[in-house]
N, C-alpha and C positions, 0 to 999 in steps of 0.2 A: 199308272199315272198318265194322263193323257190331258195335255194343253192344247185348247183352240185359240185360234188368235180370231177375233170376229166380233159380229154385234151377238149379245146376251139377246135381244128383240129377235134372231134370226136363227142364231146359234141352238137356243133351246129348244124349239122348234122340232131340232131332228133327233132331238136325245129322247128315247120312248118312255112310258107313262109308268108311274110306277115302278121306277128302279133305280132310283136313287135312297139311302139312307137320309141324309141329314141334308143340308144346308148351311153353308156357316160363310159370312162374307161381310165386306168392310164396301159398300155400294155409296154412290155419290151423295152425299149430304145437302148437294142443292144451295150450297153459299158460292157460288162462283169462285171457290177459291183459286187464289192464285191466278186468276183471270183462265184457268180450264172451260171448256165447251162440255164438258162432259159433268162439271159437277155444278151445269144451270138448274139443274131440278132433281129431286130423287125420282129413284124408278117408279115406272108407272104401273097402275095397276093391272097393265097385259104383260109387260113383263113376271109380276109375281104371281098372276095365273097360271104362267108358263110353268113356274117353280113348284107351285102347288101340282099340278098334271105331273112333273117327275118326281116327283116324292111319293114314298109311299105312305099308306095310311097311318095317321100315329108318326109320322117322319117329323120331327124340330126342323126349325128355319130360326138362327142365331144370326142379329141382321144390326151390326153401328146404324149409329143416325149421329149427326151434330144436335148441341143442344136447342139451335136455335128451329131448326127443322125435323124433330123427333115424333111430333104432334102427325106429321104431315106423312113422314115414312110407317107412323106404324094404321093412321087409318089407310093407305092406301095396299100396307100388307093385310089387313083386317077387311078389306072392300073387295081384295082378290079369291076371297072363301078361307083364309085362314084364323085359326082359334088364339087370339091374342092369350098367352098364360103369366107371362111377368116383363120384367125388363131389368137388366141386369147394370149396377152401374160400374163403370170401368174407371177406377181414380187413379190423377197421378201426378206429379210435381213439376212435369219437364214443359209442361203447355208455355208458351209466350205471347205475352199480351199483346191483343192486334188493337189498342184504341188510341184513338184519333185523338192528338192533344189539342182540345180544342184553345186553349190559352193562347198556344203560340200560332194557332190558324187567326187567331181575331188579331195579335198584335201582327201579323204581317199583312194581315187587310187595311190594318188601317197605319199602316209605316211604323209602329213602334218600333224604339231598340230594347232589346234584352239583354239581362246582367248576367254575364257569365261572373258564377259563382264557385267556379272550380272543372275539376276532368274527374271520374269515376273509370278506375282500373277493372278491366274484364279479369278475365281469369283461367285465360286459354282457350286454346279449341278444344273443347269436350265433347266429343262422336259421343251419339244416341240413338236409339231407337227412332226419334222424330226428327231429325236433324243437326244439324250442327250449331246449335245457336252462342257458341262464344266467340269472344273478341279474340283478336290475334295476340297471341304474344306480346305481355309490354305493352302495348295499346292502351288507350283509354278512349273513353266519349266526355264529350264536352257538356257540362252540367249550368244551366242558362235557366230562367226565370222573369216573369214581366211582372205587371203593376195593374192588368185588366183583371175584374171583378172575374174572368173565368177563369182567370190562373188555377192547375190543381184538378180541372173539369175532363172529361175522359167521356168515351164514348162504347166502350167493350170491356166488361170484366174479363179477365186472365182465365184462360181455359183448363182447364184441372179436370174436368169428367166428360165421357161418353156413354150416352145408356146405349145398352143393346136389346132391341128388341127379342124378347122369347115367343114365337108363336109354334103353334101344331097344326099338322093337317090333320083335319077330322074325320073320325072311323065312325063305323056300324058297331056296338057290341058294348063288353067290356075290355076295359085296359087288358086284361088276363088274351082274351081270346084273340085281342090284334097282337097281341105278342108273340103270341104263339104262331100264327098264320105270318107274320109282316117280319117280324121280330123288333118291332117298331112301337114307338106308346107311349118308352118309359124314358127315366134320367136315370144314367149312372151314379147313382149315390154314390155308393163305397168307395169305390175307384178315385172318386173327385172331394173326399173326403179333404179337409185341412188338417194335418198331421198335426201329434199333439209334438213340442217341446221335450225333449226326455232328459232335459238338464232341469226342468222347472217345475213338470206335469207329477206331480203326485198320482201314483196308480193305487189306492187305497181301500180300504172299505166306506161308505158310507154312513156314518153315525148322527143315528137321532134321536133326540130328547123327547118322548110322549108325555104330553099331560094325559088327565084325566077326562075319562067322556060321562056325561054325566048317564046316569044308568047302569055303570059297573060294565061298559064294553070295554073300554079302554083301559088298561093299566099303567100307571106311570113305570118307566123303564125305558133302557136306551136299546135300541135294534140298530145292528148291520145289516149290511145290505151290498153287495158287489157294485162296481161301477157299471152303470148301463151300456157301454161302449167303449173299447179301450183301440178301436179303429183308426179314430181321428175326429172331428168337430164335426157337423152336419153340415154343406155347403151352401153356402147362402150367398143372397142375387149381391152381392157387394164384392168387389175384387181391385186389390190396390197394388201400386208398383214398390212398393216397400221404400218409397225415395224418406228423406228426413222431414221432407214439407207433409208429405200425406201422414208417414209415422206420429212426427210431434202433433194431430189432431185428435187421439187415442191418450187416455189416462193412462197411467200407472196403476194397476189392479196388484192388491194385496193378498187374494185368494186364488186359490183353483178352484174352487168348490163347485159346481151347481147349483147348492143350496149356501145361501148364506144365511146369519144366525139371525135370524127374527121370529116375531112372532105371530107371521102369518105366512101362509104356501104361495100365492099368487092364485091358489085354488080356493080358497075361500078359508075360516080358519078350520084347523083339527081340534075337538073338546074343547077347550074351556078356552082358547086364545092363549095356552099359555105354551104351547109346543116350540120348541127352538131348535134346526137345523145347522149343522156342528159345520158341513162342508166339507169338502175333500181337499185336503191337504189343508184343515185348518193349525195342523200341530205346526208344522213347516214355515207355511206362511209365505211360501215362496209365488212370489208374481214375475211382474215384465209387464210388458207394453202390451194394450186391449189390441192391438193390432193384428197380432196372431190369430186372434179369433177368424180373421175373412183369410183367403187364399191370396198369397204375394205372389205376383209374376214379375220377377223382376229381370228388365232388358239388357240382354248381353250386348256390350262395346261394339264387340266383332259380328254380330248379328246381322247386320244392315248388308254388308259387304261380303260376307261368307261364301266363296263358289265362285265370287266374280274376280278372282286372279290374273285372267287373261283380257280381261275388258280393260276400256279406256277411260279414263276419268272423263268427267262431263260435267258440264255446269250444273247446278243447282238449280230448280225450280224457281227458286224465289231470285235469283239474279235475272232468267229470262221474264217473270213477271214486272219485274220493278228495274230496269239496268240502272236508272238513272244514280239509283240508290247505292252502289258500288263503289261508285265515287268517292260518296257522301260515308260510306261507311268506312274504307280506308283513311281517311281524315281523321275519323271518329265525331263524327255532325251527327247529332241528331238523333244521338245514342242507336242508331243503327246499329247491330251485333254483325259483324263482319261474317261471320262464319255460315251466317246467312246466304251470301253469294259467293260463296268457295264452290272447290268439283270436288266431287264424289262419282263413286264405280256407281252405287244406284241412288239415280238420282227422284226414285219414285216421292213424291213429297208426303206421304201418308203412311210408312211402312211400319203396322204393327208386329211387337216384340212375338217372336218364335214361341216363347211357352208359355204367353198367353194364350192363343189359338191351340196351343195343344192342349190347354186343358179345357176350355171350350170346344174342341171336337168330339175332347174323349167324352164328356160330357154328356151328347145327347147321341154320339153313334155306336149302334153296335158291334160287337166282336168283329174284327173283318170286315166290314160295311163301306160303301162307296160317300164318300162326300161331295157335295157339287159345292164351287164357290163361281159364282155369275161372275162377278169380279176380284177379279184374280190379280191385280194389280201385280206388285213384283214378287208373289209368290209364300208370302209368308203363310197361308193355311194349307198350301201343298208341302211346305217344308215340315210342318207340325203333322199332317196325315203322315209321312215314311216315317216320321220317328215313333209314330202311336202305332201303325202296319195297318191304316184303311186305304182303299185305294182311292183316288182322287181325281175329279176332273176342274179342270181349271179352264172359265172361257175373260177373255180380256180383247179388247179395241185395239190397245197401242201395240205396234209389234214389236217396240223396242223392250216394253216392260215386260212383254210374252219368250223374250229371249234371259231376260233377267231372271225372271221367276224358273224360268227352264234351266239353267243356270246354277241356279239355287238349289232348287227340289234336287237333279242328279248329284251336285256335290255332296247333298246332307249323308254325314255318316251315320251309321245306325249304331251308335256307342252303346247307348244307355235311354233310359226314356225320365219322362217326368217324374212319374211314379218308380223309380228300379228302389228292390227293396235290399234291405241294410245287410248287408253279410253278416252271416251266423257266425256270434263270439266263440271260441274258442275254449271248451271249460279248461281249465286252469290245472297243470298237474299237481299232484301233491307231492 
């Protein structure tokens, strides 16, 4: 594990060509947020040439972007010689809405009064992944309304997803032959698979209903058939925080099946249209939430703060951005969420959840393999490389978050990992 504390513009530079595995990094999105100097623009494209030079061939580069500057981070990773492959979306419930009420900006331009209509009770401070966004205890915010035609009007939807860009450095060959040589190319399937449910998942045979093809090939009769995979679901570019807001977006599915009963394949029809597909676990009938189908990384409480015991609490990001607001929030004006300018051990204001990043690492690096994160912020993809066992470089600007993340990475214990598999039952004596 080895943390620089420095410019990524300078830093990369001295790390040689060709010896990095992967890439995996949460880099400035370019909204000024929080009034930072550091996130006026996404990286440039000398910066991600850099990245591309230590990668090796076949090497992923797994890269956030905000939604509003996603367009701009992935042509400028795509302008630096990288093979743009997908982009994966990261959903989740905890985002809070940054827009501008414009209602009560017109009724103070122009002296109106507003009808307080009531207070609206918080619901505690609730530690997260992204920060702290509850009100205090007891508290409430003050609930007020005007009479101008924009009453109601808003200027920012509530943030709920991050894509991340997937790209590859490009080889000579076939996928087979950089693998071999780089050990570089490919995804971790299996590994990153989405485990099936074993309270709901039907492990069964297959059964289907053949009609007749005309010509006397086909004979009506029902065939088994083994399930294609009893590994886990195939990984796919969608990953949600299991919160109630992303979950309640997902039906209620009735089936296991792969096949459900129709009378057509999605292939085109089999004989006469009249073929019907029975479905796995159609006897049962046992469903659950479409949700399980994508991979949940859901953010532990303790997560943010974990390692930093000896450190001192520090204000929040968003109290030095906005102090005025502090005020205003302990009042409860202006529905300000108090929790907003409280202290915290890390006060990094972006800290994604620990086994996200660990399945995103394991994802695209190989066995043992080195990952570089250009921005390293307070540590969360060095803390997911010791629990996966890649080794990890980490480069960051601020020295305070380089102490954090350092911090973090030594404290993580090596329990158990994302994937640790189910202990062997026990057969049963007679």
């Amino acid at each position: 594990m080895k943390i620089i504390c420095g410019d990524s513009k300078d830093e990369l530079k001295k790390i040689p060509e060709n010896s990095v595995d992967s890439i995996c990094c949460d880099p400035p999105y370019g909204l000024s947020f929080m009034g930072k100097k550091w996130d006026y623009d996404v990286p440039s494209v000398e910066i991600w040439k850099e990245c591309l030079r230590v990668l090796k061939p076949g090497g992923y580069l797994l890269s956030f972007a905000g939604t509003r500057t996603q367009h701009r981070m992935a042509v400028n990773i795509e302008d630096a010689g990288f093979e743009i492959r997908d982009m994966i979306a990261w959903v989740y419930g905890s985002g809070f809405p940054k827009s501008h009420n414009i209602g009560k900006a017109v009724d103070k331009k122009l002296g109106n009064e507003r009808e307080v209509v009531g207070k609206k009770k918080g619901q505690g401070n609730i530690p997260n992944d992204r920060g702290n966004w509850g009100l205090k205890p007891n508290e409430s915010v003050i609930v007020d309304k005007g009479n101008s035609p924009y009453e109601g009007w808003g200027t920012a939807l509530k943030p709920a997803m991050e894509p991340i860009t997937v790209a590859r450095k490009p080889f000579k060959g076939t996928v087979a032959d950089n693998v071999l040589k780089w050990g570089t190319g490919g995804i971790n399937i299996d590994e990153c698979r989405v485990k099936y449910d074993s309270k709901n998942e039907n492990f069964g045979k297959e059964v289907r209903d053949y009609g007749e093809k005309a010509g006397g090939q086909w004979q009506k009769g029902k065939q088994e058939r083994s399930v294609p995979s009893t590994k886990g679901r195939f990984p796919a570019n969608f990953i949600h925080d299991g919160s109630e807001e992303v979950v309640g977006l997902f039906p209620e599915s009735k089936s296991q099946g792969h096949w459900s009963k129709t009378k057509t394949t999605g292939f085109g029809k089999f004989g006469n249209g009249n073929s019907e597909y029975m479905g796995i676990g159609e006897k049962d009938k046992k469903g659950g939430n479409a949700s399980r189908f994508f991979y949940c990384a859901k953010a532990s409480k303790k997560d943010r703060n974990e390692g930093l015991e000896g450190f001192e609490e520090k204000d929040k990001e968003g109290k030095n951005f906005r102090p005025n607001h502090t005020e205003k929030a302990e009042q409860g004006e202006d529905g300000n969420p108090f929790g907003r300018w409280g202290k915290i051990k890390n006060n990094h204001p972006t800290v994604k959840p620990t086994k996200l990043m660990q399945y995103l690492v394991r994802l695209v690096t190989p066995k043992g393999g080195t990952v570089l994160d250009p921005f390293m912020g307070s540590g969360s993809t060095g803390k997911a490389c010791k629990l996966e066992g890649f080794d990890f470089i980490g480069i960051d600007l601020n020295e305070d978050y380089c102490k954090i993340a350092e911090a973090r990475i030594n404290n993580t214990k090596i329990d158990n990992t994302l994937f640790a598999k189910e202990p062997e039952k026990k057969p049963k004596e007679e």
